[in-house]
Every structure is written in structure tokens, then in C-alpha cells.
N, C-alpha and C positions, 0 to 999 in steps of 0.2 A: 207711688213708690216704684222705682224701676226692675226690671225682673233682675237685675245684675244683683240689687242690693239685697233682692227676698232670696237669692242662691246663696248670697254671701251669710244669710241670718240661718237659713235650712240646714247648710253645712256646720255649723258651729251648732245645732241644735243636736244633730245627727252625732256629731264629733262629741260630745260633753253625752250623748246617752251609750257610745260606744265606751266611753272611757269607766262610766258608772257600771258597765253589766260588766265589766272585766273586772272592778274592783271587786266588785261581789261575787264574783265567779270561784268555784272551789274552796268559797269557803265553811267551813264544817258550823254545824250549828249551834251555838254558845249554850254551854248546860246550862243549867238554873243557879241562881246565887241560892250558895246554902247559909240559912242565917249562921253567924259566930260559936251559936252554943253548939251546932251540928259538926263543927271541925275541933278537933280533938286538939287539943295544946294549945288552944287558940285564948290571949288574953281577953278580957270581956273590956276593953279600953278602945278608944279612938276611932276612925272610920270604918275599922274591922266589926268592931261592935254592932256597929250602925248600921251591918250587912252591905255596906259599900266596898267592893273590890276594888283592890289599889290598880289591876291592869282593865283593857277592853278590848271585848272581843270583834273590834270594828272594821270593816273591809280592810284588805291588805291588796298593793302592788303587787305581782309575782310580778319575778325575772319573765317566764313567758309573756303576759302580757305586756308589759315593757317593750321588746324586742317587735312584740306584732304593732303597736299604737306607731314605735318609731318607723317599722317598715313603713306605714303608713302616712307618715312625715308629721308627726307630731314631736315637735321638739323635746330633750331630756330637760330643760328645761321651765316646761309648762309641767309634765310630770312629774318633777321633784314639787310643784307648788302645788301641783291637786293632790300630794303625800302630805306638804306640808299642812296645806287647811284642813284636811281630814282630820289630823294629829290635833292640831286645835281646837276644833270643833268637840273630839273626844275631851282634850283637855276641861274645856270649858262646862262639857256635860257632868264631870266629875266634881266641879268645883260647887255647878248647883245642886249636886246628891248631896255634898258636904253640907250646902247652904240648909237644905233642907230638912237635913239631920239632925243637924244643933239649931234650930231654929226655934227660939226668937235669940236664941243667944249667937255670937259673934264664932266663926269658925277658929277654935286655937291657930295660936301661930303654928305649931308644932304639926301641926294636921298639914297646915298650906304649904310648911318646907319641906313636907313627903310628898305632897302633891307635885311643887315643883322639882323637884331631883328625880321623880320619877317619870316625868315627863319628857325630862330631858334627858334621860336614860331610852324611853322607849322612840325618843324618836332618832337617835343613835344604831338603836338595835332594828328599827323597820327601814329607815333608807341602807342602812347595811343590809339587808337581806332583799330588799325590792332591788337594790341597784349593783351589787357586789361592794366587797370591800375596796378596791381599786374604785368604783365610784363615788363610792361615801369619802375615803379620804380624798377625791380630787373637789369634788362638793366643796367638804369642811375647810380646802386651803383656800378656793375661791372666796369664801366667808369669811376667813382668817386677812386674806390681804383685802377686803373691803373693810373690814375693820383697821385695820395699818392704815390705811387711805382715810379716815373719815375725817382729818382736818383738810381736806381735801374736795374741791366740787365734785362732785357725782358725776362719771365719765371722764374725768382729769387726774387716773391715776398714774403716780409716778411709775413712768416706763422703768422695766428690768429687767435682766437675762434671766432665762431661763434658772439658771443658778441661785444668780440673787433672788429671786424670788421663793425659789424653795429654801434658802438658809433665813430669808426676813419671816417665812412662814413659821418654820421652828422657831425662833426666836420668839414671836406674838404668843404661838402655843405655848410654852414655856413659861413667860409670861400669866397666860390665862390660866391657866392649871394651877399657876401659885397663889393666884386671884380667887380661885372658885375654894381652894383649898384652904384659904384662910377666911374668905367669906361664909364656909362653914362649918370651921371652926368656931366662930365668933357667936355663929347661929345659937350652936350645941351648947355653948357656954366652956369651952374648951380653950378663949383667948378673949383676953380681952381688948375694945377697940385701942386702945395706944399701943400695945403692943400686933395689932393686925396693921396700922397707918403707918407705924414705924417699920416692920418686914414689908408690906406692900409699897414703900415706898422707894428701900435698897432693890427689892427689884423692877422697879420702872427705872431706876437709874441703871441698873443693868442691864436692861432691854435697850435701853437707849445708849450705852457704850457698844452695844452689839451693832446694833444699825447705823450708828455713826461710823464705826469703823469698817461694816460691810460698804455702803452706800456713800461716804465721804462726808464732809461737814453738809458742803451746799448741797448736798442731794439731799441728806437728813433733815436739812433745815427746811427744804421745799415739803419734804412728808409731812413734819411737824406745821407747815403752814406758813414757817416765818421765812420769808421772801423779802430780798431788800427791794427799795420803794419801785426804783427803776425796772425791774423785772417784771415787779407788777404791775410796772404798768405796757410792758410790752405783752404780758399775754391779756389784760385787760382788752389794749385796743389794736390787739394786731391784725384786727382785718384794715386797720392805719393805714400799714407799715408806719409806724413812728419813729422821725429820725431824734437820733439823738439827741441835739436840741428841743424835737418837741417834748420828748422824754422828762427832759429834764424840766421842762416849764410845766408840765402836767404835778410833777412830782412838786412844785415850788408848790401849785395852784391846790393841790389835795395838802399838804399841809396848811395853807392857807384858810384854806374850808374847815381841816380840825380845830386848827388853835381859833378860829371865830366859833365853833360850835362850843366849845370847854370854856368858852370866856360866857356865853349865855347860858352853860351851866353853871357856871360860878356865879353869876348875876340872880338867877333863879335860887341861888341857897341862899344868899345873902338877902334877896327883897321877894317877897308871893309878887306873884304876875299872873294877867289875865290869860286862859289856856289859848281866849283866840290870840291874843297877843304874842304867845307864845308861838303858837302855828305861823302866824304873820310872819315873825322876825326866820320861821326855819325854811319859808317856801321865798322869803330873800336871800338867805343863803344857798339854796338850792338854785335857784335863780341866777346869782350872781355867777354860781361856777357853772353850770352852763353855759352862762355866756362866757365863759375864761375858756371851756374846751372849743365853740365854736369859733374864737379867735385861733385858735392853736391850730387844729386841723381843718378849718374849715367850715361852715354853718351848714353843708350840702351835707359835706361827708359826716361831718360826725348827727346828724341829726338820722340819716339813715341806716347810720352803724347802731345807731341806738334803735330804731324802729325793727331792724335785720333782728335784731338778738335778742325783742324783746320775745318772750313767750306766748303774752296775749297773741302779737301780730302773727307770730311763724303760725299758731293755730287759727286766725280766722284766713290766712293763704292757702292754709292744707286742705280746709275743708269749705271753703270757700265753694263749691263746686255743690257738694250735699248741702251745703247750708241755703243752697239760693243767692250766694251773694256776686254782687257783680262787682270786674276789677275796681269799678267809678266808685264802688259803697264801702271796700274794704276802710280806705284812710279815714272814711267819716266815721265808719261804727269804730277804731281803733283809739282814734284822738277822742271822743265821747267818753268809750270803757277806760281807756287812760288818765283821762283827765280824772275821773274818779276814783282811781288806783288811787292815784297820787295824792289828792285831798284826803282820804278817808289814811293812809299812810301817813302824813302829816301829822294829823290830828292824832292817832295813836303814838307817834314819836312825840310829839307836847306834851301830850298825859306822861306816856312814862319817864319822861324827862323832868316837869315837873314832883312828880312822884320820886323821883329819885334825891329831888334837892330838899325832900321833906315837904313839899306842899301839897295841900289838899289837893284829890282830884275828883269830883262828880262825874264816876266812868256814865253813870245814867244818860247825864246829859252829852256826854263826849260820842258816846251809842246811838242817842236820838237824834244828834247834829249826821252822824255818818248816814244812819237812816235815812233820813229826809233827802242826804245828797244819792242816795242809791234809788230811792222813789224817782226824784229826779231825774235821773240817767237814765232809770228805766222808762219814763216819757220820755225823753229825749231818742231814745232809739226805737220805741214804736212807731212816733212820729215820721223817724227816717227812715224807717223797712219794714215797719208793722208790723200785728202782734206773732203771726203766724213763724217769722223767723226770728223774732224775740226771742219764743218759746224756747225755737231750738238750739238758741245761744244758752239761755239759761238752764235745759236740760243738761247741758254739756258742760258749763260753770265756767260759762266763760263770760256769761255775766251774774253776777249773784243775784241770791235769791230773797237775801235778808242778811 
């Protein structure tokens, strides 16, 4: 192990026991739970009963230590997530006092929807008070437009001004509050579900005349996800550059690939088929538009623009270095772990396709066929770098485990 990387491990040890004595720093010592019949007006009903306190008294952020971690360059946000798991962890504690309590019986609903409203109440009231109100609500918009965004790839959010972005935010919130407000109603017994589908449903159409009209059709339509073919496929493969004729071949060529895949579902409801069979006919169609894109751009380029962006690769290049790997071994251990991607993804698209037209599936044996090709692979890449950097592929999950 190099001294660089036992600095880099001792820091982060250091860093995670700094952050632990400041949570627990000033905090005052939690009384005693007094059982239910010791508090005066107190019903002899539900987790109260059970001497379970609906809050806890578990380390808190202070604004001071906030401000010291950040002098010290600790990001706001790594802090807002050592608040958040803390909150969860509390969460979770309360949920097995609940388990506990009514145990062997099942926790009432009634119990779990105090649980949760109050949860999410107090983690309202602690990032408001660890980070000020100016950070909580800059927090909760950031959360507000990742949700706006989630038909949307992770890191591909639809760019916006400053403006539009604080008016799409109101709008989501809006949105959510009418959401959370009819979802507990519906809880209480206070509405019932057709009448919660039908008001939750005039306001998603209201949310959505709002942001069509801040953001325009095609910009809304891009949030929404629906992108006409051609667009898609310039952000697809625009490390291309795809000229407009390739565009438009790509766009004939993915249609092509659809109406062949819907016609083998339609063949699959009409007749049972073998699942290998099935897999067979989906890694020729897979096959076939492969080779339709390598006609199009290129067999160099697009075979590299595919290897550039897959995930597996950008990780065994990154860490290529810790991992032991030389430049000559990255493409072998890649097309190996790949090649298994892809069969064991097959073979799960057959099932569920299958499964979809009504026919039986033996996930058992669909499991043991994926197995066997993962044992597989896994001799395959011992044999090519042995077991030692195996190991540390596999601790990393970059090649599975099972």
C-alpha cells in the first residue's frame, strides 16, 4: 500500500471522528423516558402507551460547528448527508421500538403515519436550525428541481435562468403540498381515493400548464422527457458530431430495431417460445443494429464512442493505476466483463418479455444459466490478471459477486 493512499485513509478517518465529537458536542443529556401513566393527560393508546417518545434526543449539527468543518473544507454538502443519515438512522430506531412494542403483532397503520409525518417534520426543523433558514430553503429547491428533472438522465438537467428556475421551483412545491395534502387526507379517512386521483390529477395538469408556459412547449417537452427522434439522437451520439443525414439514418435504423422487437412480442403472445430462443433472436437484433450504426458513423468511431461512455470502461481507466492494471489489460478485462453485461442482460430481457406475452418463465433456471456465465467470467479474468486483482475488481463491483 503506498504512503500516499494510507494518508488519504488516515485523513478521512480523522475527518469522520472530527465531524462525530462536534455532533455530540453541547449536547445536553436526554432525561429519562417517563412511562405514559407518569404524564398527566396522556391517552393510555399507541406508541405513547408503549413509553415510546414520538421525538429523539440524538446528536444535532450546530451552526458553530457547521461553519468550523466548512473552515476546514468540508463540503455543505457531505454535511447536509452526515444530518441526513443521522435523521434516518434515528428514524429507523423508532420504527424497531414501534416493532418491538406491538410485537408479534404488525405495527397499526396509524402508528407508522405518525412515524412518518413526523419524521419529516423533524428533519425540516433540524436542517433549519443546523444550516439557517436561507440554507434549508436553498437545500429544499435544489431537491424540488431534481425532482422536476427526474425524467431526465442524472446530470442532464434542463439548463435555466436563474428566474425560471425559482418560478419551476414554486410551481413543483405547489404541486407537492397539494400532493402530500391529499395523500393525507386519504390516510385520515378524510377523502376518498377517486376523489384524491381526480383533484391530484387537475393539479398535475396545472403544474404542467405552468411549466409549459414558463419554459415553452419544447423545453417542457424535453423536461417531460419527450424528445423528438432526431434530437435524440444528437445528444445520444454527439461526441459524433452526426450530420444530418446520419441523423436521420440512425432515426430510420432505431425504428427499425423497435417495430422488429414488437413484432417478436407479438409472436411470443401468439405462440410460447424457447427463453433461449428467445435471447437468440434478441442478441440478432441487437447485432444487427450494431452493425447499422457501424455502417453509419463508422466501425472505429462508434465502436469507441461506445467503449468512451460505457461506465464499466471510464471505471477500470480511472482506477486502472490502484487497480494494478496495465494500459495492454484494460480492453481484455473490459470486453470479458462486457461480454457478460450483455448476456446476462439479454437473458433478463427474454424472461421479461416472455413474461410479458403470458408465458411461463423458470426465473430459477434463467438465475442459474446467468450464474454459470458469471463463474465463468470470473475464470476468465483470473486467468487474465489473477486472483489478487480479481479481488479488487470485485470488491469495487465492477465485476459481480453472484
Amino acid at each position: 500500500m503506498s504512503s500516499a493512499f494510507r494518508l488519504s485513509i488516515g485523513a478521512n478517518i480523522v475527518l469522520l471522528g472530527i465531524i462525530a465529537a462536534l455532533l455530540w458536542r453541547d449536547q445536553p443529556a436526554a432525561p429519562p423516558a417517563l412511562p405514559a401513566a407518569a404524564l398527566p393527560g396522556t391517552p393510555k393508546t399507541g406508541a405513547v402507551a408503549k413509553g415510546i417518545q414520538p421525538k429523539s434526543a440524538g446528536p444535532k449539527l450546530t451552526p458553530a460547528a457547521i461553519a468550523q468543518l466548512e473552515q476546514m473544507g468540508v463540503s455543505r454538502d457531505i454535511l447536509i448527508n452526515v444530518l441526513l443519515e443521522d435523521l434516518n438512522r434515528r428514524s429507523a430506531r423508532r420504527l424497531l421500538e414501534l416493532q418491538k412494542a406491538y410485537a408479534p403483532k404488525l405495527v397499526p397503520d396509524r402508528e407508522l403515519r405518525e412515524l412518518s409525518r413526523e419524521s419529516d417534520a423533524e428533519q425540516m426543523r433540524e436542517l433549519t436550525a443546523a444550516f439557517g433558514e436561507p440554507g434549508y430553503l436553498a437545500w429544499d429547491k435544489e431537491q424540488t428541481l431534481r425532482d422536476l428533472n427526474r425524467a431526465r438522465a442524472p446530470g442532464d438537467e434542463l439548463p435555466m435562468t436563474a428566474e425560471e428556475s425559482e418560478q419551476a421551483s414554486r410551481l413543483q412545491k405547489e404541486f407537492d403540498g397539494k400532493n402530500r395534502e391529499l395523500q393525507m387526507a386519504m390516510e385520515d379517512g378524510l377523502a376518498d381515493k377517486a376523489v384524491v386521483d381526480a383533484t391530484l390529477a387537475q393539479a398535475q395538469q396545472a403544474l404542467d400548464r405552468g411549466l409549459a408556459q414558463l419554459l415553452g412547449n419544447q423545453r417542457f417537452n424535453e423536461l417531460r422527457g419527450n424528445i423528438d427522434p432526431t434530437t435524440a439522437v444528437y445528444r445520444t451520439y454527439g461526441d459524433l458530431n452526426p450530420t444530418p443525414d446520419q441523423a436521420k439514418a440512425v432515426v430510420l435504423a432505431e425504428g427499425d430495431y423497435r417495430a422488429r422487437e414488437a413484432a417478436l412480442a407479438g409472436q411470443l403472445t401468439e405462440n410460447s417460445g424457447d427463453a433461449a430462443n428467445v435471447t437468440a433472436e434478441l442478441k440478432a437484433l441487437n447485432d444487427a443494429q450494431d452493425e447499422n450504426l457501424r455502417q453509419i458513423f463508422g466501425a472505429e468511431a462508434y465502436e469507441n464512442m461506445k467503449r468512451q461512455n460505457d461506465p464499466t470502461y471510464q471505471t477500470l481507466q480511472q482506477y486502472a493505476g490502484v487497480w494494478g492494471l496495465k494500459d495492454a489489460e484494460i480492453q481484455s478485462v473490459y470486453e470479458t466483463i462486457h461480454a457478460f453485461q450483455d448476456q446476462a442482460a439479454r437473458a433478463r430481457n427474454a424472461a421479461e418479455m416472455s413474461a410479458a406475452a403470458g408465458q411461463p418463465v423458470d426465473w430459477r433456471e434463467i438465475n442459474a444459466a446467468i450464474e454459470q456465465a458469471r463463474r465463468q467470467t470470473e475464470a476468465g479474468l483470473q486467468n487474465l490478471i489473477g486472483g489478487d486483482r480479481l479481488w479488487r475488481l470485485e470488491q469495487n463491483g465492477v465485476v459481480p459477486t453472484q
